[in-house]
C-alpha positions in Angstrom: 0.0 0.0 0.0 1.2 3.4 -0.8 -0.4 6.8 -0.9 0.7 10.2 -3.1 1.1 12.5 0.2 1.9 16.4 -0.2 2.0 18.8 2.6 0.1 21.9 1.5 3.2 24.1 2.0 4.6 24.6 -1.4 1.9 22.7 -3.2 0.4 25.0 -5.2 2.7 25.3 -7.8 3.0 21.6 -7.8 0.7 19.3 -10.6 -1.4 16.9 -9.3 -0.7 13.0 -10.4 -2.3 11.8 -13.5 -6.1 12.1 -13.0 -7.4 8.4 -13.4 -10.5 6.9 -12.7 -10.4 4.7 -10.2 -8.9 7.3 -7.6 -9.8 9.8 -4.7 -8.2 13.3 -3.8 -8.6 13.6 -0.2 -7.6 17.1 1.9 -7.4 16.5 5.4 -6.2 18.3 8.4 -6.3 15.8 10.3 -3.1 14.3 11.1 -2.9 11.5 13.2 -1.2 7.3 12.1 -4.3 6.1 12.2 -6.4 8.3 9.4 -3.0 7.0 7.2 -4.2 3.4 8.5 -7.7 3.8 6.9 -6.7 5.4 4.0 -4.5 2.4 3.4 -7.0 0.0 4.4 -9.6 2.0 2.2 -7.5 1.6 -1.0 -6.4 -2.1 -0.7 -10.2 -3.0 -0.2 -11.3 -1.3 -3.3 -8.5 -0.8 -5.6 -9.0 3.3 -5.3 -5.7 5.3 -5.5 -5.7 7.6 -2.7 -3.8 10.5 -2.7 -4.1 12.9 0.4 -3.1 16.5 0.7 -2.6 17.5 4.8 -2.9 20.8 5.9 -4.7 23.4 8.6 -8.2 23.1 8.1 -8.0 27.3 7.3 -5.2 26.4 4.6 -6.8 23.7 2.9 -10.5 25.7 3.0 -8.9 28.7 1.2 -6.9 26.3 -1.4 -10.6 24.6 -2.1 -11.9 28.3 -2.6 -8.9 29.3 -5.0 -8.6 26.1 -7.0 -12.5 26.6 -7.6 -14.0 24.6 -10.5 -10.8 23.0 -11.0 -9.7 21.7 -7.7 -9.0 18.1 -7.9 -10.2 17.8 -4.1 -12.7 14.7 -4.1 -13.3 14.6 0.0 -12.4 17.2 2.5 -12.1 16.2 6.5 -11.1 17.8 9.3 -12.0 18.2 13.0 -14.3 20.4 14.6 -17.7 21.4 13.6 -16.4 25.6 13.1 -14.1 24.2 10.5 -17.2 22.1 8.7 -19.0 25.0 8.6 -16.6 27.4 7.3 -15.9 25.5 4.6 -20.0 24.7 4.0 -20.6 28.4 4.1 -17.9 29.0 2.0 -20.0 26.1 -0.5 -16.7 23.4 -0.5 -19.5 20.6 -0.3 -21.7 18.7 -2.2 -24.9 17.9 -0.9 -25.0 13.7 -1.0 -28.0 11.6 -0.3 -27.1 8.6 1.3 -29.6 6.2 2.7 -26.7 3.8 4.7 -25.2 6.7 6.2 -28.4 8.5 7.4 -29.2 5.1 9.1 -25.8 4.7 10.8 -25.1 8.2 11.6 -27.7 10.1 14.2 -29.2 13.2 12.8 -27.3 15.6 15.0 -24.2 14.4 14.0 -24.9 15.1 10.5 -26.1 18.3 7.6 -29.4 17.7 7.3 -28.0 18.3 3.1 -25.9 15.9 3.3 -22.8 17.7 3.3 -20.7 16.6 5.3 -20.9 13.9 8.5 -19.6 12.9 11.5 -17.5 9.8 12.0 -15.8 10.3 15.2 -16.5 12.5 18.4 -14.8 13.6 21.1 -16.1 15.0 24.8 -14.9 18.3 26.5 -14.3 17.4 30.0 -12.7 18.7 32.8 -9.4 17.9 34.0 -8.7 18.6 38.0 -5.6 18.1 40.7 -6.7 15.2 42.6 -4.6 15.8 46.1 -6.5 19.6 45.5 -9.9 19.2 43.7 -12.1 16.4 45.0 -14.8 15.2 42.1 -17.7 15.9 44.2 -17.0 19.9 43.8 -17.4 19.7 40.2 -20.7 19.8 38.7 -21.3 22.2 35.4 -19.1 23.8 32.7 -21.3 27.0 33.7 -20.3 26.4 38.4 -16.6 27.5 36.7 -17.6 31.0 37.0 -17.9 30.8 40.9 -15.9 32.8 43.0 -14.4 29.7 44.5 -12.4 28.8 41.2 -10.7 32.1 41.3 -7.0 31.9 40.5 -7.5 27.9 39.8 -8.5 27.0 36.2 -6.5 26.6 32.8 -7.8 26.8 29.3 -6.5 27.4 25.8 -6.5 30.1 23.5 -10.2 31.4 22.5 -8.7 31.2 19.0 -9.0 27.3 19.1 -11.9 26.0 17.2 -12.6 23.4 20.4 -12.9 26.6 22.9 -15.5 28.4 20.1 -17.5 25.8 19.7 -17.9 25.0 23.4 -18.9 28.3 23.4 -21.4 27.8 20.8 -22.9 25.3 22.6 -23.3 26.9 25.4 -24.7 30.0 23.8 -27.7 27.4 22.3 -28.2 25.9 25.7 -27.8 29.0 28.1 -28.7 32.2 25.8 -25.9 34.6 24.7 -26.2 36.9 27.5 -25.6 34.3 30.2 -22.6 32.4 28.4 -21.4 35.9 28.3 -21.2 36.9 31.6 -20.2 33.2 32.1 -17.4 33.7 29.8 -16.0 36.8 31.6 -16.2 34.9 35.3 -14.1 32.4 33.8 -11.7 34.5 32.4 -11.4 36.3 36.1 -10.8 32.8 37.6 -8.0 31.9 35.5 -4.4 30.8 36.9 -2.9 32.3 33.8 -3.4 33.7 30.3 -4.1 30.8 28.0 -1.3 28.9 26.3 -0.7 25.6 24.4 -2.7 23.2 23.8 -4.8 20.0 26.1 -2.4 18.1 27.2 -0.4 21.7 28.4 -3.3 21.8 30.2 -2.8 18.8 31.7 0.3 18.8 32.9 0.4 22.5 34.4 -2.8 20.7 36.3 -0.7 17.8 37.7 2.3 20.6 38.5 -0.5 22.2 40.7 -0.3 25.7 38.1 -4.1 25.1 37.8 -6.6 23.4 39.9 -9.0 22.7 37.1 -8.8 22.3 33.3 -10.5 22.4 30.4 -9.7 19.9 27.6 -10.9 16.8 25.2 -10.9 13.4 26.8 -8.8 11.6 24.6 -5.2 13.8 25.0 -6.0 12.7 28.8 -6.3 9.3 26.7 -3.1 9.5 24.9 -0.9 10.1 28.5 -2.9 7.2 30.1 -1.8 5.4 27.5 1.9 6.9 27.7 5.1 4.4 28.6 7.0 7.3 29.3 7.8 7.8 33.4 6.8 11.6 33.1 3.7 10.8 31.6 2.6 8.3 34.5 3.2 10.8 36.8 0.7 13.5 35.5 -1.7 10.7 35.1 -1.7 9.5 38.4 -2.1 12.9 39.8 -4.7 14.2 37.7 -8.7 13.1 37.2 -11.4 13.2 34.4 -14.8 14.7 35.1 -18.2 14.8 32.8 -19.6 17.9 33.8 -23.5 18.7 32.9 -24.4 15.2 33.7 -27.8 16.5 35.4 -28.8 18.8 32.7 -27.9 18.9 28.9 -24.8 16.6 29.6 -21.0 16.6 28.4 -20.4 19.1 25.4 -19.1 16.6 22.5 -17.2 17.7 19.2 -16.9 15.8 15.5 -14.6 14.9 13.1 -16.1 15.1 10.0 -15.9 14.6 6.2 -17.9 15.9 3.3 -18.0 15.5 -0.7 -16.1 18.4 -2.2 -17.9 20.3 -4.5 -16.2 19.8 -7.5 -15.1 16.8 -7.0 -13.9 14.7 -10.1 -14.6 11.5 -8.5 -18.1 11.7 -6.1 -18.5 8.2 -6.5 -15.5 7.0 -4.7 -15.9 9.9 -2.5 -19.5 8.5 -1.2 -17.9 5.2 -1.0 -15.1 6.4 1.2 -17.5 8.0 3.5 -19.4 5.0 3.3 -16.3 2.9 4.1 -15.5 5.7 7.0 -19.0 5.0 9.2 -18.2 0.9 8.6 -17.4 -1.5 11.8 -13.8 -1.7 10.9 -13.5 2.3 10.1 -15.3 3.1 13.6 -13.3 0.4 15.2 -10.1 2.2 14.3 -11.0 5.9 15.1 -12.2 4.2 18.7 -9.0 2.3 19.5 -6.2 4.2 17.5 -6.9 7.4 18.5 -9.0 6.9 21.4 -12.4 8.8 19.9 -15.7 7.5 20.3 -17.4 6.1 17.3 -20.7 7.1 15.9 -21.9 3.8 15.3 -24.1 1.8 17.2 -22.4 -1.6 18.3 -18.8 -0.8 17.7 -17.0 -0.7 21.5 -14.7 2.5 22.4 -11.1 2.0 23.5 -9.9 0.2 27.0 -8.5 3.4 28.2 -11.9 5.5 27.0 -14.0 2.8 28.8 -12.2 2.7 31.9 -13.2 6.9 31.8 -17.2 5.7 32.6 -20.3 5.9 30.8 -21.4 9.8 31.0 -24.5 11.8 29.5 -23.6 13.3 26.0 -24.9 16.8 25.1 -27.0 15.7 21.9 -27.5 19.4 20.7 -27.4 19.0 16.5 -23.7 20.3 15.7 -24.9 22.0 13.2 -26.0 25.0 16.0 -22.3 25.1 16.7 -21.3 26.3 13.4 -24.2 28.8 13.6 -23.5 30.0 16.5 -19.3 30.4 16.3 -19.5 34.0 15.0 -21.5 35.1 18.0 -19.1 32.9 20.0 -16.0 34.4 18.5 -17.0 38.0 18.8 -18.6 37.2 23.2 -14.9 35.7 23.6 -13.1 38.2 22.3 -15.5 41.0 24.6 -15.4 38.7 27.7 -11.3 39.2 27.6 -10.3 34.9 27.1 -7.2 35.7 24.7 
């Protein structure tokens, strides 16, 4: 098995291979081993040359919009439901009809066009210094703004997509004038101003630099998984928490792909998302990079089970997208740099 890869850097200039017919152009900013697994798996099954194109989701969205009719993109997929809506505003995707994947995949994971789905999810949960946080103090995403976190919690940049649409989901659940005023208690209880990413997050939990953190579960799933001595040692310090279990429950992210809207090849493109929502497809998002499938029947990791069963906010994710321009803007007013 062996795929035509290019970076995006540099690309543009470049020409693409041969068009032939039995092949699929996917852009993807994702960029984990096991998306390169499937991929692989994806074109020994069906005898489909893949050739992939990585890049920021931003990078590959304004390629799409430059290369216009002529871009030889067949799929786009990325993570995040702001960056599936930027490009479906920006019309990258093709609405598909698809009777096996409107069965397998529930409706608020999807575009009720067809545009793009969801394959893969992942949970926003809270992250909290075990010898200073007991679990029985944390509740909601929205008890964060009390007085008593003040000086104690972590979070990334608002500039991150997963921080915005959080946001977004809040504003749908909890109006935009209380997640604003939520938004600026938070940003008063911080230890510090955000920096890096989750698993930062993490570790400046376990070092006692925060009491509480923001983050998805499965970079706390990648240092459980960890052989590395430094890695053990934030783990065993540290402790997941579902937050919102009594009311709309755990806010929950996607990873999604769409048809592009030129693409040269839409039937291989529905057959790959086809091939993406299968048992073996979900199997490998679940236990190669510890995200929870969309399918019915098909089990999550041994690390991502040993986290518990929780309540998963079912809001459609299409509302996040909707709402990530407000979210942006009540961010950027409420101070969370």
């Amino acid at each position: 098995m062996r795929l035509f890869v290019l970076a995006l850097a540099g690309t543009l200039g470049l020409s693409w291979p041969l068009a032939k017919a039995d092949e699929l152009n996917i852009y993807s900013s994702r960029h984990y081993p096991s998306d390169t697994q499937l991929f692989g798996k994806f074109q020994d099954e069906t005898g489909i040359t893949v050739n992939l194109i990585q890049g920021k989701a931003p990078e590959l969205i304004e390629r799409m919009k430059l290369e216009g009719q002529n871009s030889p993109a067949d799929i786009f997929i990325t993570t995040d439901a702001a960056n599936l809506w930027r490009a479906e505003e920006a019309g990258l995707f093709r609405p598909t009809r698809s009777p096996e994947l409107e069965a397998i995949i529930p409706a608020h994971l999807r575009d009720p066009q067809g545009r793009w789905f969801a394959f893969a999810t992942r949970a926003r949960v809270l992250i909290y210094n075990k010898a200073r946080v007991k679990p029985e103090e944390l509740s909601t995403y929205e008890a964060l703004a009390a007085p008593k976190w003040k000086g104690r919690l972590l979070s990334r940049s608002s500039s991150n997509e997963y921080v915005q649409s959080m946001t977004a989901a809040l504003i749908a659940h909890l109006g935009e004038a209380e997640t604003e005023a939520w938004a600026k208690a938070v940003v008063g209880n911080f230890a510090r101003q955000p920096k890096g990413g989750d698993i930062d997050q993490i570790r400046a939990v376990a070092v006692g630099e925060g009491d509480v953190a923001i983050g998805n579960h499965y970079y706390f799933a990648r240092l459980v998984a960890s052989d590395k001595p430094a890695d053990k040692a934030v783990v065993a310090k540290v402790g997941l928490f579902f937050p919102n279990q009594q009311s709309f429950g755990t806010h929950t992210n996607v990873s999604g792909a769409g048809i592009a809207i030129h693409a040269p090849h839409p039937d291989a493109a529905l057959k790959f998302l086809v091939y993406l929502a299968s048992p073996e497809a979900q199997a490998t998002f679940a236990e190669a990079n510890n995200e929870f499938p969309v399918r019915d029947g098909v089990a999550t990791s041994s690390i991502v089970a040993g986290f518990g069963t929780f309540k998963r906010d079912t809001l459609p994710i299409t509302e996040l997208g909707a709402n990530n321009a407000k979210a942006v803007m009540l961010l950027d007013r409420a101070g969370w740099r």
